[in-house]
N, C-alpha and C positions, 0 to 999 in steps of 0.2 A: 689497207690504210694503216699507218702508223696510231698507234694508241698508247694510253700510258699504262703502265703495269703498278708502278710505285711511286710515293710521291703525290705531291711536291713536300718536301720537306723546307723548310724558312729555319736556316744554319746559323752562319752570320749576319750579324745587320751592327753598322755603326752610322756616324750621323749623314752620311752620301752615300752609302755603297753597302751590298748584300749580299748575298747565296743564298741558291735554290736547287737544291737535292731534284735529281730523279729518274725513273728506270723507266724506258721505253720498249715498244718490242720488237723494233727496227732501226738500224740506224738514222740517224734524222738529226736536222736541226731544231733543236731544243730552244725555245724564248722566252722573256718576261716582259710582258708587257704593263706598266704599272699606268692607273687613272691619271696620275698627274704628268706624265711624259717621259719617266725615269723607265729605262727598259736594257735589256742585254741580251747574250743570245750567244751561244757556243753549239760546236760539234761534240756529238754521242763521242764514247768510246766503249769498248767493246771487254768484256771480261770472260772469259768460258761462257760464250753463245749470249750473254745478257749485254745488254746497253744502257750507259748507266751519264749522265751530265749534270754538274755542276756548273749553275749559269750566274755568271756574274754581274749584279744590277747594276749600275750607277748613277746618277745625275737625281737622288733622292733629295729633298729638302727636310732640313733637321727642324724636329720639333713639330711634324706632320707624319698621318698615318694615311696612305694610301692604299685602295683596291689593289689586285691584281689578279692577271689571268697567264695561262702559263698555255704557247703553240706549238706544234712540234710538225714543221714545214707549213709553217702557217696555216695550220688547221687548230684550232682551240680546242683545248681538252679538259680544261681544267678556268673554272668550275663545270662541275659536272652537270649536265643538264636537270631544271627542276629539283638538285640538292635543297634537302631543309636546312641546310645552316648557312648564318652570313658570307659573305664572301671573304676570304682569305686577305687580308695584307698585311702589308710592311710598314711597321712603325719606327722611322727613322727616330732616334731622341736627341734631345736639343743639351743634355747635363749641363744645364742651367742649374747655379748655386743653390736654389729651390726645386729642382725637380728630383722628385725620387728615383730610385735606384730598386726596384723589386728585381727578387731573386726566387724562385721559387726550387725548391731540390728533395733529391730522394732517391730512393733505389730498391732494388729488385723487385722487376715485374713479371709477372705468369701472364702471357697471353691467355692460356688458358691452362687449367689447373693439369699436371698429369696425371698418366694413368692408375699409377697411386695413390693420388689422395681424391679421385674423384670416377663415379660412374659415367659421366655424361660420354655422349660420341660426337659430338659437333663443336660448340665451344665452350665456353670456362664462365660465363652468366647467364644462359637462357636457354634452354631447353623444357618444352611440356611442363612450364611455370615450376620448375627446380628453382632453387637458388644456388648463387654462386658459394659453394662450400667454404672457400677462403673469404665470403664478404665482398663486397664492389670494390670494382678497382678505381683508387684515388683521381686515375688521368682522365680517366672516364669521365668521374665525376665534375673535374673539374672542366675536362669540356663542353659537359652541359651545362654547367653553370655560365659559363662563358660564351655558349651559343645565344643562352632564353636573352642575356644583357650586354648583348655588343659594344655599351658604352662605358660598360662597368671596368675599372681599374684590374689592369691583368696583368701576369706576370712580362719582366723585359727580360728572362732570360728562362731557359727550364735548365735545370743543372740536374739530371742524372749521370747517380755516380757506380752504375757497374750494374750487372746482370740484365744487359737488356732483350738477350734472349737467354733460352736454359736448350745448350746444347746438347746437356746430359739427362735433361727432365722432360721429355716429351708429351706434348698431350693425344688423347685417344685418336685425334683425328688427324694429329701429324705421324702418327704408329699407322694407319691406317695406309697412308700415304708412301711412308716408308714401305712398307711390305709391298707396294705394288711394284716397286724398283728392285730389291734384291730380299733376299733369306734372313729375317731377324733373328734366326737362330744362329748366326755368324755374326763375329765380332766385328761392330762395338755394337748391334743387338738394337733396341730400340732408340740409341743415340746418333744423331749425325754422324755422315761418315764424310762426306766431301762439299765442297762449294755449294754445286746445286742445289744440295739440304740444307745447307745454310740457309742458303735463298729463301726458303721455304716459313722460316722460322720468321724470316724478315717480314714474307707477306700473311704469317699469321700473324703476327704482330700489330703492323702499321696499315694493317688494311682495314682495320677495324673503323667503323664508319665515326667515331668519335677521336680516335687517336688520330684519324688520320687529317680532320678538317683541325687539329689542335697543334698540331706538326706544320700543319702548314703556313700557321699564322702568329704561331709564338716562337722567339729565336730559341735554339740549345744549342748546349754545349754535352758532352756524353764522353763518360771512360769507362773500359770494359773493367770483367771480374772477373773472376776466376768460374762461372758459372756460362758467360760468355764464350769460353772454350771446355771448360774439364772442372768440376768440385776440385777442389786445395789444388789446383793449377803452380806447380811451382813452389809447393810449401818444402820443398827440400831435394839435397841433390840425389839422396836416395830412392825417393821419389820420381825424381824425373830419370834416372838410371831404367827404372822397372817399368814404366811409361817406354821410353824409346827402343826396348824392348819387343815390347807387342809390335804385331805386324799392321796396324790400323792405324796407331799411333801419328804417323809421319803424315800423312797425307790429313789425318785429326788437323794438326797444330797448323799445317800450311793454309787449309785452308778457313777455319777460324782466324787466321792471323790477316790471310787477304781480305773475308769479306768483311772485316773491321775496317780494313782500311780502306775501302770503299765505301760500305754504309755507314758510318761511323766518321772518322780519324779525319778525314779530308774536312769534312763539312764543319770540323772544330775551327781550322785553319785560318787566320785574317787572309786574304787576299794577296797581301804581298808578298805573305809567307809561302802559300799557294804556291804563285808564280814562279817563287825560286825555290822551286822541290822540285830534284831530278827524275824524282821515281814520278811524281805526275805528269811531269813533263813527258818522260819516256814513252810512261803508258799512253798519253791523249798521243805522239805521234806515231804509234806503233796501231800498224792496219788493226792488230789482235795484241791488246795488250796481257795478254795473260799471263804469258811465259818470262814478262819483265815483270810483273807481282811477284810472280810465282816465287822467282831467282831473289827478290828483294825480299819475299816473309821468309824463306833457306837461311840468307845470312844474316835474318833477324832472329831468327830461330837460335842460330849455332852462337851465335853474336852478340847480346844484348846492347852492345857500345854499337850495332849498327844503323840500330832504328833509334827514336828517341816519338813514342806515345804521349808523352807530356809537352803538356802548352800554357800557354800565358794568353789571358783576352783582359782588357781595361775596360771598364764602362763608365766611362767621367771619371770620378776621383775613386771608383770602386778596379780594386784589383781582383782576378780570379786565377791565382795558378794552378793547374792540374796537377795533379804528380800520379804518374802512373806507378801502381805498388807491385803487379803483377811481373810483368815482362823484362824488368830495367832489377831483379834480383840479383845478387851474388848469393850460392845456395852451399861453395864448399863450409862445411859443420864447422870449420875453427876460423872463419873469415865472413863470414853470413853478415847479409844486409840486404836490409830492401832499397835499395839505390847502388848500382856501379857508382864510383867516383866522379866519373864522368857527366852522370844525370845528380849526383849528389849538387855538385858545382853549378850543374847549369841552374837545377831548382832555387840556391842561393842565389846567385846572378839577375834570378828572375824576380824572386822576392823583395829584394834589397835596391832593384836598380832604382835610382833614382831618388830613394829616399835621403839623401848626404844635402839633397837641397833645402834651399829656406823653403820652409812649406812642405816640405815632401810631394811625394809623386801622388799619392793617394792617402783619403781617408779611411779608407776599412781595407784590411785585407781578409780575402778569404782561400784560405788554401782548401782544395777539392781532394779528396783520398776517399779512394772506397772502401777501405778498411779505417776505422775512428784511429785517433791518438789516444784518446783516453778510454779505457774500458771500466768496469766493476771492478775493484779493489784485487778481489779474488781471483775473479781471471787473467787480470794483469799479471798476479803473483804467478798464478800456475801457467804463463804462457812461458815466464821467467826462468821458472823451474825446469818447465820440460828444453826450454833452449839449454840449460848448462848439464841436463841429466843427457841430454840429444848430443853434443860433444863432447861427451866423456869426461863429467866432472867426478862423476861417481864411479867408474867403470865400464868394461864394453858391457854387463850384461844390463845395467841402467841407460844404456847408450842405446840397447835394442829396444826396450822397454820404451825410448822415450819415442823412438820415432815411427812405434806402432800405434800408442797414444796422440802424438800429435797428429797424423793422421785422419784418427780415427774421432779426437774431438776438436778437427780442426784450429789445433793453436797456431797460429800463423799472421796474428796480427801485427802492428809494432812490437808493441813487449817480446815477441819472439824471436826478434832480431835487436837486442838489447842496445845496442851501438848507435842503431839506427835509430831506436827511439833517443836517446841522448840527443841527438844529433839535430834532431826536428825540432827537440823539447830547447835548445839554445838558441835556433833560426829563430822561434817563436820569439824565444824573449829578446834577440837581439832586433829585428825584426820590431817590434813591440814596444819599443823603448828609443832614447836619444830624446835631441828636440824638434827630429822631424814625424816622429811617431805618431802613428796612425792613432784615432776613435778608437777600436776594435779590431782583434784578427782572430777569424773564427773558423776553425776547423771541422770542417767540413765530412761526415762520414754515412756512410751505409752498413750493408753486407750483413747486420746482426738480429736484424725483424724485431727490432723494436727502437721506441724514439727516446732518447733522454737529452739532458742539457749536465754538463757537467765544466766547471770551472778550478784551473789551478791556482797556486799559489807557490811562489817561489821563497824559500828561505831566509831568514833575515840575513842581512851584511851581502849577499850574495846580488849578482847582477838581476838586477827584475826588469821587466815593459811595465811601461806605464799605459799602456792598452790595457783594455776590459780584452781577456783572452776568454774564451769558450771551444769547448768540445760541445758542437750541432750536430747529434745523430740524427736521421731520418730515413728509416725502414719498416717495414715493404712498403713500396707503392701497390703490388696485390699481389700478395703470396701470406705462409701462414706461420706460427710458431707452436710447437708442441705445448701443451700446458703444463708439464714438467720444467720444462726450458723458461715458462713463465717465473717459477719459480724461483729455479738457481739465479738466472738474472737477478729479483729481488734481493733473493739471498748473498750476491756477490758484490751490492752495496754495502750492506749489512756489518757492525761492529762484529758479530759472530766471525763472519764472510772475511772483514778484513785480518783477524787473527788468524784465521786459518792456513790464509795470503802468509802471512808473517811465517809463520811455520812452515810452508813450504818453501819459501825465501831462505830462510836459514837452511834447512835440510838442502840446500842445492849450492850452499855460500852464495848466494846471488846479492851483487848490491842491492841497496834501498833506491828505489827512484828520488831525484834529484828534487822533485817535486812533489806536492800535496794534488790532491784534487777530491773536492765533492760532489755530486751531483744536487744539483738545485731545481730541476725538473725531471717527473717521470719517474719510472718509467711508464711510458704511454703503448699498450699493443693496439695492434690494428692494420689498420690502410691508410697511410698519414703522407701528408706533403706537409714542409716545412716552409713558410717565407722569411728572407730576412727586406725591411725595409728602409733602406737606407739614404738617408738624406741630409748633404751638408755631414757633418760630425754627428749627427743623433741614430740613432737605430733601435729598429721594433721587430720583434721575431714572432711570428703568429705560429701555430701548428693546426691542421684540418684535420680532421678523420674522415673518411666518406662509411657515410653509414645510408642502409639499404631503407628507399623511399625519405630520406631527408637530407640528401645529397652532401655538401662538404659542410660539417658539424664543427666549429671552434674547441677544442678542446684545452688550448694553452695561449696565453697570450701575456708581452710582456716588453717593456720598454728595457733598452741595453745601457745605451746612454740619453 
């Protein structure tokens, strides 16, 4: 009999109509059936041996939250028999001029902790009454908090932004699993090598009895990181040269890149977007859709202008565009940027549409990047420094010099693709500004395991928004930071921190950034989710920590406008 393997995941939801993620272990027709009459129903399709559908609801009514149960050739599977948590549904919203807008976001999780930084052999919080060496994990928490009070205000969207597995970080009991398949003494060693292991990583993940009834019943949105496929994924062409190299490599990237766009990528999608994607198309009519992935991540690979990872979702007068930072690279040393042209334009496009109207299109925007726009004075400097020592400002032997160090401590955020931050830092303010200008536009980051709030300022005489603009970092949802790195972080705030910044600015000629920016929250370490709460023109940012036996702890809170 057909069963479910993964899933259900609850993807999209707007005020009639939804998705619903999930992997079966046969083919079959996949259904939703929802308590108030709204229901849908599609065919499996088929990826290297798995079965995987996204089902489309419809006839939902806005401004109600319904049950649901999910059947697969009409046998019910989900909810699971005798589960302790409430049942799963779909909260259609009404964005009504008074109805809030919660966003809840973050990034980087460890399913469970690897085999470096932890003894356990099962998983990453419980074992013979250990604790979890990283601390509880944030999702966790927050789905028990959300299970004991099913009526309690919960987020309308989960916004992670990147690392949602660690294909290069394995834990003891994914290494375990690995060795039963091939020789970890053969490259890539205890990292994923193809699809199947991906999979793997997926059902350590979201099979976790808390993430997974949390998945089911709160919409997200999700973009990968450079941890998703490979540490510094792309942080240069030198880089990716000695990568396509190796004999592992190829088969690495393909398949990381499909099973994104299976578990991931699709379930971003509206509907209508859906429908008119060729590559979903091909694959839902292809007996075996593999070999049409497969050929679509090839010339997304060699390609960057072939795929495009980044999306735009609305939720009432709240904007959210994605931009994907990773994949959509230009990496030649004297042309670098984190956006082709291509996706440069479309992310304008995306941003700005609508807003030339009376009223604008939206009140808040919020742009999603897994890498911040604003970092620590310091690092900014030195991410500056090593981009212009990394293209030969100073010579080839400071040219080797920079791109064993960037590497090696990761400089690869905006500031390292200087252009590109200019580029964002004008979207903003143009974006942010006029008289259709939004409350707020807040950017949106991860990837640095730790949280702060940081705010610019533009120049005087110079073009400013008249938005409250913010840098929102929010990292890890459960992973750790060295207490060194605690440290330098503070330190890269710091008057010391920013002269230092200045001096390596000058040792490199590098411009001054066009902008100021302080940080006015933080920094915060931990296990933290971030909400912004958004309603009408007013906005309220909370920050949690989940902390072990008091579940998610308030640690910052704060009205925007």
């Amino acid at each position: 009999m057909v069963s479910l393997r993964l899933g259900p995941l609850l993807r999209y939801v707007d005020e009639e109509a939804a998705t619903v993620w999930v992997e079966t272990s046969r083919p079959c027709v996949a259904e939703v059936r929802c308590a108030d009459g709204a229901s849908g129903s599609t065919h499996t399709f088929q990826i290297d041996g798995h079965h995987y559908a996204l089902v489309p609801v419809t006839g939902l009514t806005p401004g109600t939250r319904t049950a649901y149960e999910v059947t697969l050739d009409g046998v019910t599977v989900w909810p699971e028999p005798d589960s302790r948590f409430p049942a799963s549904t779909i909260a259609a919203p009404a964005y009504g001029a008074d109805d809030p807008v919660r966003v809840t976001f973050g990034s980087c999780r460890w399913a469970a902790p690897p085999a470096s930084g932890s003894s356990w052999r099962e998983r990453g919080r419980d074992l013979g009454g250990e604790r979890d060496p990283v601390g509880p994990d944030a999702l966790d928490t927050l789905a028990a908090r959300l299970a004991a009070d099913p009526e309690a205000d919960r987020p309308d969207v989960l916004v992670l932004l990147g690392d949602q597995v660690y294909a290069d970080e394995t834990s003891p009991a994914t290494q375990e699993w690995l060795a039963r398949r091939r020789d970890l003494d053969d490259p890539p060693g205890t990292q994923v090598a193809d699809y199947e292991e991906y999979t793997h990583l997926y059902y350590e993940s979201w099979l976790d009895p808390e993430i997974r009834w949390l998945l089911s019943t709160v919409p997200s949105c999700m973009l990968f990181d450079d941890h998703d496929v490979i540490d510094d994924w792309n942080t240069s062409a030198a880089w990716l040269r000695d990568m396509r190299a190796t004999p592992w490599w190829q088969e690495r990237i393909l398949s990381g890149l499909m099973s994104y766009w299976v578990h991931q990528h699709i379930g971003n999608l509206p509907p209508a977007e859906l429908a008119a994607d060729p590559v979903y198309a091909a694959v839902r009519e292809a007996p075996d859709g593999t070999d049409v992935l497969r050929e679509f991540a090839a010339r997304a690979d060699a390609d960057p202008t072939c795929a495009r990872w980044s999306y735009r979702r609305d939720f009432g007068r709240v904007r959210l565009v994605m931009i994907d930072t990773r994949a959509a690279r230009v990496l030649e040393e004297q042309h670098r940027a984190m956006l082709d042209p291509d996706e440069e334009r479309w992310v304008r496009e995306q941003t700005l549409a609508g807003q030339d109207a009376d009223g604008g299109a939206y009140d808040h925007l919020l742009i999603g990047s897994s890498l911040p726009w604003l970092l620590p004075h310091l690092i900014h400097d030195a991410e500056n420094w090593n981009a212009a020592m990394s293209r030969g400002e100073r010579g080839a032997r400071w040219a080797r010099r920079g791109e064993k160090l960037r590497r090696r401590a990761d400089l690869e955020h905006w500031p390292a693709f200087p252009t590109s931050f200019d580029t964002l830092t004008d979207l903003v303010a143009e974006a942010g500004g006029g008289p259709a200008a939004p409350a707020t536009v807040s950017v949106l980051g991860g990837d640095v395991h730790h949280a702060y709030v940081a705010e610019p300022s533009w120049p005087d005489g110079g073009p400013a928004p008249t938005a409250r603009v913010l840098q929102l970092t929010c990292s890890p949802v459960h992973n750790s930071i060295p207490r060194y790195m605690r440290g330098a972080f503070r330190f890269g705030w710091s008057r010391p921190g920013r002269l230092l910044g200045r001096g390596l600015a000058r040792h490199a000629r590098a411009a001054l950034p066009r902008i100021r920016w302080r940080r006015t929250g933080g920094p915060w370490f931990g296990n933290h989710l971030m909400t912004l709460t958004l309603r009408g023109r007013s906005a309220d940012l909370s920050l949690d920590r989940a902390e072990e036996g008091r579940g998610l702890v308030r640690t910052d809170r704060r009205t925007l406008t």
